[in-house]
py3Dmol code that shows the C-alpha trace and the ligand (Angstrom):
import py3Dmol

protein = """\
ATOM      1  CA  UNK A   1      48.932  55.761 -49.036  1.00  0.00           C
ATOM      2  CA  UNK A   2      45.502  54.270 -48.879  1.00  0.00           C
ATOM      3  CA  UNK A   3      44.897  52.105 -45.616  1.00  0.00           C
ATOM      4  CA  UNK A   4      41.499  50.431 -45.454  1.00  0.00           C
ATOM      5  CA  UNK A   5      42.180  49.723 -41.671  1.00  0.00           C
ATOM      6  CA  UNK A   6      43.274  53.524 -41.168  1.00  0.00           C
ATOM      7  CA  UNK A   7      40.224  54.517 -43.065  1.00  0.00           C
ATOM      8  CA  UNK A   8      37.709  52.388 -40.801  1.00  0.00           C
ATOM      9  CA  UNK A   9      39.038  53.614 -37.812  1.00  0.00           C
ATOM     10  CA  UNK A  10      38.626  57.295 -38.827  1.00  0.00           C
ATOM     11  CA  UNK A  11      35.037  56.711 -39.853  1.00  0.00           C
ATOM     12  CA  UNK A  12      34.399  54.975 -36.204  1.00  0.00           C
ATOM     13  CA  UNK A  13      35.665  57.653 -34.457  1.00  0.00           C
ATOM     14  CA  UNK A  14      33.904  59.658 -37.012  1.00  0.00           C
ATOM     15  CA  UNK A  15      30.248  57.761 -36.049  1.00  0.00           C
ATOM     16  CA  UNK A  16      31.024  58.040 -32.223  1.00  0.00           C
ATOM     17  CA  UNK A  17      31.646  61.702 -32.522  1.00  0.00           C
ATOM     18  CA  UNK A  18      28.551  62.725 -34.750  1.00  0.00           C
ATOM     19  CA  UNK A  19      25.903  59.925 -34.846  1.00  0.00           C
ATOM     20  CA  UNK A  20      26.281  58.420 -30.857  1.00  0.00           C
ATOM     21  CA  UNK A  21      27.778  61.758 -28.980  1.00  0.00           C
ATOM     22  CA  UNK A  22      25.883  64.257 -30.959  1.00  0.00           C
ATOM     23  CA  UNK A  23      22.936  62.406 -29.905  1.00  0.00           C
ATOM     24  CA  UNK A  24      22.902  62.151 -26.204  1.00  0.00           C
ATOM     25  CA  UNK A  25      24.641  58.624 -25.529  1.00  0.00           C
ATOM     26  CA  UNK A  26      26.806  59.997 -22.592  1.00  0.00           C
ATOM     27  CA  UNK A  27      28.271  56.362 -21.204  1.00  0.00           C
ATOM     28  CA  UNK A  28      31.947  56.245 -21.604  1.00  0.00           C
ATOM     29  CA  UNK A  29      32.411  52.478 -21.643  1.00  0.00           C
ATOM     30  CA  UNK A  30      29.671  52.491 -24.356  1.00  0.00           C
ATOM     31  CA  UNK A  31      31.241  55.266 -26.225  1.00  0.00           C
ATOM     32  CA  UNK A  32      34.251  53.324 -25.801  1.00  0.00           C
ATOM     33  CA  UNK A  33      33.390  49.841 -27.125  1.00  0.00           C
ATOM     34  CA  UNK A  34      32.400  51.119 -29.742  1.00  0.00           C
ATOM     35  CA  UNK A  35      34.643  53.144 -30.721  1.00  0.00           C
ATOM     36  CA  UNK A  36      37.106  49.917 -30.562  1.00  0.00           C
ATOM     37  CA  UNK A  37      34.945  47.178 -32.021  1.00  0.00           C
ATOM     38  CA  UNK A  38      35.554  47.063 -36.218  1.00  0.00           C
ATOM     39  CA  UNK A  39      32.021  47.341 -37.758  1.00  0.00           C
ATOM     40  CA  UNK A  40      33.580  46.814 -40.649  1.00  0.00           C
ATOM     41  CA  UNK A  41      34.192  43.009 -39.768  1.00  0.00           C
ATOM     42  CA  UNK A  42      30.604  42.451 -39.158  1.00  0.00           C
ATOM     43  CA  UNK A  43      29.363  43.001 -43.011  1.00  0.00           C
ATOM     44  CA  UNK A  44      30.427  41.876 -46.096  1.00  0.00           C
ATOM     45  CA  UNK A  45      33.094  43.033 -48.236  1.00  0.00           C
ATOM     46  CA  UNK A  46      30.765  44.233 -50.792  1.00  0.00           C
ATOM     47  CA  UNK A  47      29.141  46.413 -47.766  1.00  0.00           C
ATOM     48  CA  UNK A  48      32.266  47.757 -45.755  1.00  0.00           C
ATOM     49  CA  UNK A  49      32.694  51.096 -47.075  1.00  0.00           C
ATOM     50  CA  UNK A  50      28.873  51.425 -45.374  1.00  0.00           C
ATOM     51  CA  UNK A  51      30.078  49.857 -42.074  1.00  0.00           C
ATOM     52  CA  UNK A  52      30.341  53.433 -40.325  1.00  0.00           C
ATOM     53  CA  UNK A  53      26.857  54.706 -42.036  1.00  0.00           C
ATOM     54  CA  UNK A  54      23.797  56.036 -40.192  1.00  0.00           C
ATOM     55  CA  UNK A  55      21.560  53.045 -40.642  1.00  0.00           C
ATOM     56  CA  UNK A  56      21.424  49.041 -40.244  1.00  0.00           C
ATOM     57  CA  UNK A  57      22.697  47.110 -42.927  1.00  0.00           C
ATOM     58  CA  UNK A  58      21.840  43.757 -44.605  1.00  0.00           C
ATOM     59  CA  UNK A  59      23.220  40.878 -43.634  1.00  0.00           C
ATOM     60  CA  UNK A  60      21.858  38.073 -45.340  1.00  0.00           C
ATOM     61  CA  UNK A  61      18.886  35.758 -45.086  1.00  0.00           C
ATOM     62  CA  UNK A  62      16.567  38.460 -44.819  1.00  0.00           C
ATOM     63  CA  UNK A  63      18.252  40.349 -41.783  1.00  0.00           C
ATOM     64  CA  UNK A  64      20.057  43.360 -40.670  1.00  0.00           C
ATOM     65  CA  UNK A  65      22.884  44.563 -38.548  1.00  0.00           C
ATOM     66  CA  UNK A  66      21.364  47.243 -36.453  1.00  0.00           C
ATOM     67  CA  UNK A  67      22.277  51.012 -36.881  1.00  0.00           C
ATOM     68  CA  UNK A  68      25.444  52.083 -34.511  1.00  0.00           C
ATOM     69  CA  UNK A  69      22.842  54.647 -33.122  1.00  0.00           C
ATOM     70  CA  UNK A  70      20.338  51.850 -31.602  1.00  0.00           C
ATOM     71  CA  UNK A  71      23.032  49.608 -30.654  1.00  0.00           C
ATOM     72  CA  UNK A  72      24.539  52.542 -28.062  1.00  0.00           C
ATOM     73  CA  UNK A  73      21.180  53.373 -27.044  1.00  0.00           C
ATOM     74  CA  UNK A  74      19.933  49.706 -26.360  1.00  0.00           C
ATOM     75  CA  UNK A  75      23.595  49.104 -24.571  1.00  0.00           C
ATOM     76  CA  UNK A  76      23.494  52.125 -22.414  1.00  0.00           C
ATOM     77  CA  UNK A  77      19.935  51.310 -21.316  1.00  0.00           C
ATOM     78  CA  UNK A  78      21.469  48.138 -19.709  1.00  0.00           C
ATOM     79  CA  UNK A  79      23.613  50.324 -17.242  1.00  0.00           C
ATOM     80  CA  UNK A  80      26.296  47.214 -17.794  1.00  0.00           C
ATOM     81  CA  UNK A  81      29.556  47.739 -14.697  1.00  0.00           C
ATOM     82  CA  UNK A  82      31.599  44.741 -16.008  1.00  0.00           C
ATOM     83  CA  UNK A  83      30.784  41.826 -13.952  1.00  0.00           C
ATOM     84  CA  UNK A  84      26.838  40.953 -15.699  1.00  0.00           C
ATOM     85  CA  UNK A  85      25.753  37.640 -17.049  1.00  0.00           C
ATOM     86  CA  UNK A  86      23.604  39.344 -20.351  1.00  0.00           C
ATOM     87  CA  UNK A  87      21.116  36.913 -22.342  1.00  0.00           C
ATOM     88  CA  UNK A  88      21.045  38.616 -25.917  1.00  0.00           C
ATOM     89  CA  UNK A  89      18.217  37.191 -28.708  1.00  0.00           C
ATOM     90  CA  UNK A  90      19.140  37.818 -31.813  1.00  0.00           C
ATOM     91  CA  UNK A  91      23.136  37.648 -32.679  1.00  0.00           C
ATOM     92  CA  UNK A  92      22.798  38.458 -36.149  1.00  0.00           C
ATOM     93  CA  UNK A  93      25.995  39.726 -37.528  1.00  0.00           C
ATOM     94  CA  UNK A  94      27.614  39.466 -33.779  1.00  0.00           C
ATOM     95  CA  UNK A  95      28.175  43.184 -33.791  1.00  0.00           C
ATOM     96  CA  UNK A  96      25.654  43.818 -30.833  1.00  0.00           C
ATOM     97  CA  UNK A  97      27.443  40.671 -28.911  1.00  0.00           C
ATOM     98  CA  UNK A  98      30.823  41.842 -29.827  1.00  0.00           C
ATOM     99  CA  UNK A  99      30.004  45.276 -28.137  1.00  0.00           C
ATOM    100  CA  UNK A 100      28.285  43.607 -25.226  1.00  0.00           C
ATOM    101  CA  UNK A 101      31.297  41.221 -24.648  1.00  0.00           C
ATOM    102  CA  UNK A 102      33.147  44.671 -24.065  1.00  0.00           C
ATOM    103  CA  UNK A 103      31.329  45.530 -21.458  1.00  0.00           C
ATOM    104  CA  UNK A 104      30.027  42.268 -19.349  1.00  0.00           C
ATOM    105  CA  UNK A 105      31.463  39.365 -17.874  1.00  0.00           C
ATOM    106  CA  UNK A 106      29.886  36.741 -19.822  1.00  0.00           C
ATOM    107  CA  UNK A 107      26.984  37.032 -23.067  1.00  0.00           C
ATOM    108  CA  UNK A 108      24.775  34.130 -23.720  1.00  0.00           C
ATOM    109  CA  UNK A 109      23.482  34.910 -27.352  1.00  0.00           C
ATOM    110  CA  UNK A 110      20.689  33.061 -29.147  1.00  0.00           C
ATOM    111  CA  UNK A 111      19.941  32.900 -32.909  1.00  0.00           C
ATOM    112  CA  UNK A 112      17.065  31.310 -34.788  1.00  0.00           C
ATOM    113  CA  UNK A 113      19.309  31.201 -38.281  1.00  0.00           C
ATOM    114  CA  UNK A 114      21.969  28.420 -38.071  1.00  0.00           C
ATOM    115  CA  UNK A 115      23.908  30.578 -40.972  1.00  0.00           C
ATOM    116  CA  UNK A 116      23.981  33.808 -39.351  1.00  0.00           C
ATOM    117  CA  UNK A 117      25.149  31.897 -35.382  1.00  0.00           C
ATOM    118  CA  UNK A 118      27.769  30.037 -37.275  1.00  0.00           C
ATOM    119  CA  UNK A 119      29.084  33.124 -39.105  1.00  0.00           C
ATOM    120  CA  UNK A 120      28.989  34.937 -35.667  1.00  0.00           C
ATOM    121  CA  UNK A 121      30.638  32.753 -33.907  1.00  0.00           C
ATOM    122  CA  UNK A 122      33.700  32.495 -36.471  1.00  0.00           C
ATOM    123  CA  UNK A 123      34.101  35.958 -36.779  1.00  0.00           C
ATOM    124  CA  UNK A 124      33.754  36.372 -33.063  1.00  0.00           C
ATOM    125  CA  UNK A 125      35.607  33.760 -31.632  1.00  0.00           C
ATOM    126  CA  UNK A 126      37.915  32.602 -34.578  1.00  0.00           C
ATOM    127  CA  UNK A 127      38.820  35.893 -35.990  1.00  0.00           C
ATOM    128  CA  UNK A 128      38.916  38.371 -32.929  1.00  0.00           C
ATOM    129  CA  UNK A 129      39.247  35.969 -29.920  1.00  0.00           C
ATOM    130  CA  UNK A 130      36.561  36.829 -27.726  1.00  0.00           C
ATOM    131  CA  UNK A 131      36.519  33.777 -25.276  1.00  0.00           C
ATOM    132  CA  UNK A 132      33.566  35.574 -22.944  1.00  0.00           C
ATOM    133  CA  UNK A 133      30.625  34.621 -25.944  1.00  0.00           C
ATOM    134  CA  UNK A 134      27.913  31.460 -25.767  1.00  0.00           C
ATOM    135  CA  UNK A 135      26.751  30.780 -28.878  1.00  0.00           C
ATOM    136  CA  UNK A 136      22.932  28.868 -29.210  1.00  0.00           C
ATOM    137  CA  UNK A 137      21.239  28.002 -32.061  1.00  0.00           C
ATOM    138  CA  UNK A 138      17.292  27.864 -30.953  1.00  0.00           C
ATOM    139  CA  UNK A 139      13.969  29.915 -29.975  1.00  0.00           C
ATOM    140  CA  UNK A 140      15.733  32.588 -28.230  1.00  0.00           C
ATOM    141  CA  UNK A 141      11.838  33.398 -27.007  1.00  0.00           C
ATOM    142  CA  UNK A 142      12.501  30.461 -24.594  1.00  0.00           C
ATOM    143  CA  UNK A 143      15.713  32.476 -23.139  1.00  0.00           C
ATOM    144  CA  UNK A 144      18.349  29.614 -22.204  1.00  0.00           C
ATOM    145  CA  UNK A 145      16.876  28.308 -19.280  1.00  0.00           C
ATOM    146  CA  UNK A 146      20.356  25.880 -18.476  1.00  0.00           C
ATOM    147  CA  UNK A 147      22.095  29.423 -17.379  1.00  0.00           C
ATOM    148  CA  UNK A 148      19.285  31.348 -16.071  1.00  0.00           C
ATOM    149  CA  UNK A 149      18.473  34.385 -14.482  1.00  0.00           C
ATOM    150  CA  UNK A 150      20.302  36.594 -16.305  1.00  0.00           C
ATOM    151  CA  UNK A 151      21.698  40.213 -14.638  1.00  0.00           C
ATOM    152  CA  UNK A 152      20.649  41.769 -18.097  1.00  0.00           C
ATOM    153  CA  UNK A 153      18.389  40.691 -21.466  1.00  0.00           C
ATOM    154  CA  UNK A 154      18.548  42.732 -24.628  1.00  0.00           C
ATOM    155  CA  UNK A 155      16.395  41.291 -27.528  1.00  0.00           C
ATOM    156  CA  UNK A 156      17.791  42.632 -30.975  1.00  0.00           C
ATOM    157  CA  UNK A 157      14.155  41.917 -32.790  1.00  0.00           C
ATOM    158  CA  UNK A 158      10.824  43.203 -32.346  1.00  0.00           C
ATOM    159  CA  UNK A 159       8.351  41.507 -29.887  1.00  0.00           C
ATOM    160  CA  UNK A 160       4.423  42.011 -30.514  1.00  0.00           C
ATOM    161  CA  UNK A 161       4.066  41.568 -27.153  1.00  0.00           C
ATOM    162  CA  UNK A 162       5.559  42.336 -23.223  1.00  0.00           C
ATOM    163  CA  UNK A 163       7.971  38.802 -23.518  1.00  0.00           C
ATOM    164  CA  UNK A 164       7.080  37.319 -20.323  1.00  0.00           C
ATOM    165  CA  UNK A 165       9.326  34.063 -20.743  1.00  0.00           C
ATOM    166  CA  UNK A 166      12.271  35.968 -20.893  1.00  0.00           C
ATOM    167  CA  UNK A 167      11.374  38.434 -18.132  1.00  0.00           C
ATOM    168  CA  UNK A 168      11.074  34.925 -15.732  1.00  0.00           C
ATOM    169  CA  UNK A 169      14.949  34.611 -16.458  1.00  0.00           C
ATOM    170  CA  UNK A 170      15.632  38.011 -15.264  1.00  0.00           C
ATOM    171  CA  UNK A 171      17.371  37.763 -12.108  1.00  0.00           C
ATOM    172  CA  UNK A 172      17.338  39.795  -8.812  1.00  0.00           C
ATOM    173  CA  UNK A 173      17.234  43.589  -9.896  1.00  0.00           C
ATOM    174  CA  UNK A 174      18.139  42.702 -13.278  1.00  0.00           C
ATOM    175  CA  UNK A 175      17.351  44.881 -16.699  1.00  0.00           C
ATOM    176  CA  UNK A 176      15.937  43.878 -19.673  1.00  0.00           C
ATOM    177  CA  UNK A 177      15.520  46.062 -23.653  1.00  0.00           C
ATOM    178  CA  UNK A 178      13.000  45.027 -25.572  1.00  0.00           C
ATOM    179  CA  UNK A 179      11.301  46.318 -28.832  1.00  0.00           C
ATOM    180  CA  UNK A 180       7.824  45.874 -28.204  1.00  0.00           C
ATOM    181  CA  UNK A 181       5.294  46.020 -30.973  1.00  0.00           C
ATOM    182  CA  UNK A 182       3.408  45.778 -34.349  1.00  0.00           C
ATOM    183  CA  UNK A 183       5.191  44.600 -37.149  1.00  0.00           C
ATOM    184  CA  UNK A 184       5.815  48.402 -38.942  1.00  0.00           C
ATOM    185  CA  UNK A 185       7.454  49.646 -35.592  1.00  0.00           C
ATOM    186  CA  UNK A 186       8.264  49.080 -31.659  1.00  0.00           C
ATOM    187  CA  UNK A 187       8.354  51.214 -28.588  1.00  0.00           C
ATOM    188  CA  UNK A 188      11.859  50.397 -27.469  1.00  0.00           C
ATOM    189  CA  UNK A 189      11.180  49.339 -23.352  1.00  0.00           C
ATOM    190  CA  UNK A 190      12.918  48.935 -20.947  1.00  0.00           C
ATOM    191  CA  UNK A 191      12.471  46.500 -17.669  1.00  0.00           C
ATOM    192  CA  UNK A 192      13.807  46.591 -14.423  1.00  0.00           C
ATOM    193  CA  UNK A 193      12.911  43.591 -11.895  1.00  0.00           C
ATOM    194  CA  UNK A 194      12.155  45.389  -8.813  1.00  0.00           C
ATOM    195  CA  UNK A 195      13.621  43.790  -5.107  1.00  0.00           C
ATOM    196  CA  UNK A 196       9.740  42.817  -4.569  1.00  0.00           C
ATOM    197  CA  UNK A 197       9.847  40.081  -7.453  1.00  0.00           C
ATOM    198  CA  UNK A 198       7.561  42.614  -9.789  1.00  0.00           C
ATOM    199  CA  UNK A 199       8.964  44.203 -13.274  1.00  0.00           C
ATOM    200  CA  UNK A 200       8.594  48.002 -13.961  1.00  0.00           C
ATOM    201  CA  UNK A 201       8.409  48.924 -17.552  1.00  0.00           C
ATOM    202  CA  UNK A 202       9.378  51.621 -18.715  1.00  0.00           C
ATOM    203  CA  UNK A 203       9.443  53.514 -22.509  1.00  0.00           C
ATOM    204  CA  UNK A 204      12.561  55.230 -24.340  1.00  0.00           C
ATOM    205  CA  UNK A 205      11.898  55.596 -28.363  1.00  0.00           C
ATOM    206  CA  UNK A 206       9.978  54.333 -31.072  1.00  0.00           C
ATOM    207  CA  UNK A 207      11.825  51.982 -33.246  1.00  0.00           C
ATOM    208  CA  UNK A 208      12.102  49.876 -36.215  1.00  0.00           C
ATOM    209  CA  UNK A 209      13.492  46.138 -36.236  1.00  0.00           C
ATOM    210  CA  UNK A 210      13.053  42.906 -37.927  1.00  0.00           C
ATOM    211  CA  UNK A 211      10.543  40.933 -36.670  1.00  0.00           C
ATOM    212  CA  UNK A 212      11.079  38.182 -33.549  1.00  0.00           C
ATOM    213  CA  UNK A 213      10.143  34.930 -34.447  1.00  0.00           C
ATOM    214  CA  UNK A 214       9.032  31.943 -32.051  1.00  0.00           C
ATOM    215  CA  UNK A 215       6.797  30.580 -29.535  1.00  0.00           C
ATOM    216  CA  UNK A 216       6.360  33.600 -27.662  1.00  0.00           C
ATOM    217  CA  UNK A 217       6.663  36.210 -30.415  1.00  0.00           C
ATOM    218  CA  UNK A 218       5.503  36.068 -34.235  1.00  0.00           C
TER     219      UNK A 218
END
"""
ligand_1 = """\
27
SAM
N 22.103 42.754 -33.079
C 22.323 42.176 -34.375
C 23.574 42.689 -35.007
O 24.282 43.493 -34.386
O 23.870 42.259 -36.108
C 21.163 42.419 -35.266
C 20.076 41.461 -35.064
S 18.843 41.446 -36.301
C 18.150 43.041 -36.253
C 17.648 40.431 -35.485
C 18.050 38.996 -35.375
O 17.115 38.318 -34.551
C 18.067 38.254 -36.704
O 19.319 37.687 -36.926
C 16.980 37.198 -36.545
O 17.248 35.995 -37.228
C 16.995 37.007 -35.043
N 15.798 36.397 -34.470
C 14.493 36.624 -34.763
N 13.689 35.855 -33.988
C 14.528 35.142 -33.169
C 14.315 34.177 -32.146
N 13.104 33.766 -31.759
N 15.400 33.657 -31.538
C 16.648 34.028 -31.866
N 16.915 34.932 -32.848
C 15.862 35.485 -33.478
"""
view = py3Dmol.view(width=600, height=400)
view.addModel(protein, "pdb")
view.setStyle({"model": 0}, {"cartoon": {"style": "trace"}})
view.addModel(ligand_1, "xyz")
view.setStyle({"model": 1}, {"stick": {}})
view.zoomTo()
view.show()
């Protein structure tokens, strides 16, 4: 009998196996967030048989849910234990957040389009219960200064620039993911606040994401 819930869980296991494991993500809390949180719930119903594909998706207003791929390798690069406060920029569809919320005590996560935080927030919090998510509605250039530093920052849209204001909320050995760029593609880079106050930067791919939009961006 045909099971759309069976069916979405074979094609995550499916997309762990081939497009996250056959490509060198290794972490098995990452591997296994994802392999729990339902993509599918993150598009719409017009788009769920393309939940599990190899590639971001729309989402509306002029944005995308990221490919599975970049959301393991952006997660992993945040070495997350359990117990970190993470700042994200850019919920979007709430799939990155939902994975996040997996893994760390507590995500603060900014959005610039009231639409796409609202819808976030209902599927997150409504609809699958997650009581460890922030929601803000803002410049998520500015970071969210109220609940600064931050153990980890992952921006989920492409910088043109290093993005200073959010590396001041970093806190005491934290990590920060960036794509950092021109507007055609980023270098995704990684930061790591070293115990003498200064950032090292470091660079793992070249990348493609929407574009980040504020005071200290676009
Ligand atoms: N991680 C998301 C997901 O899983 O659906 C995908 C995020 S999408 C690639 C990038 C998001 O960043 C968009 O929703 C966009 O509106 C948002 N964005 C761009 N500039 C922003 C800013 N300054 N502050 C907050 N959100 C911003």
């Amino acid at each position: 009998m045909f099971s759309a819930s069976r069916d979405c869980e074979r094609a995550r296991k499916t997309m762990v196996a081939r497009q996250l494991v056959g490509r060198g993500i290794t972490d098995e809390r990452v591997l296994a967030a994802m392999g729990k949180v339902p993509r599918e719930r993150f598009v719409a119903a017009r788009q769920r048989h393309k939940a599990y594909s190899d590639g971001a998706l729309g989402i509306g207003c002029g944005q995308t849910i990221s490919q599975p791929y970049m959301v393991a390798l952006m997660t992993e690069a945040l070495h997350l234990s359990g117990g970190e406060r993470v700042l994200e920029v850019g919920t979007g569809s709430g799939y990155q957040t939902a994975v996040l919320a997996e893994l760390a005590a507590r995500v603060y996560t900014v959005e610039r389009v009231v639409e796409l935080s609202e819808r976030a927030t209902e599927v997150l919090c409504d609809e699958m219960g997650y009581a460890n998510v922030s929601f803000k509605v803002g410049d998520g250039t500015l970071g969210w200064a109220e609940e600064a530093p931050f153990d980890r920052i992952i921006v989920t849209a492409g910088a043109p620039r290093r993005p200073e204001v959010l590396l001041g909320q970093l806190g005491r050995l934290g990590e920060a993911v960036v794509p950092v760029g021109g507007r055609r593609w980023q270098m995704l880079t990684h930061y790591r606040r070293q115990s003498d106050g200064s950032v090292r930067e470091s660079e793992l791919c070249e990348c493609v994401f929407v574009k980040l939009i504020g005071a200290d961006a676009w």
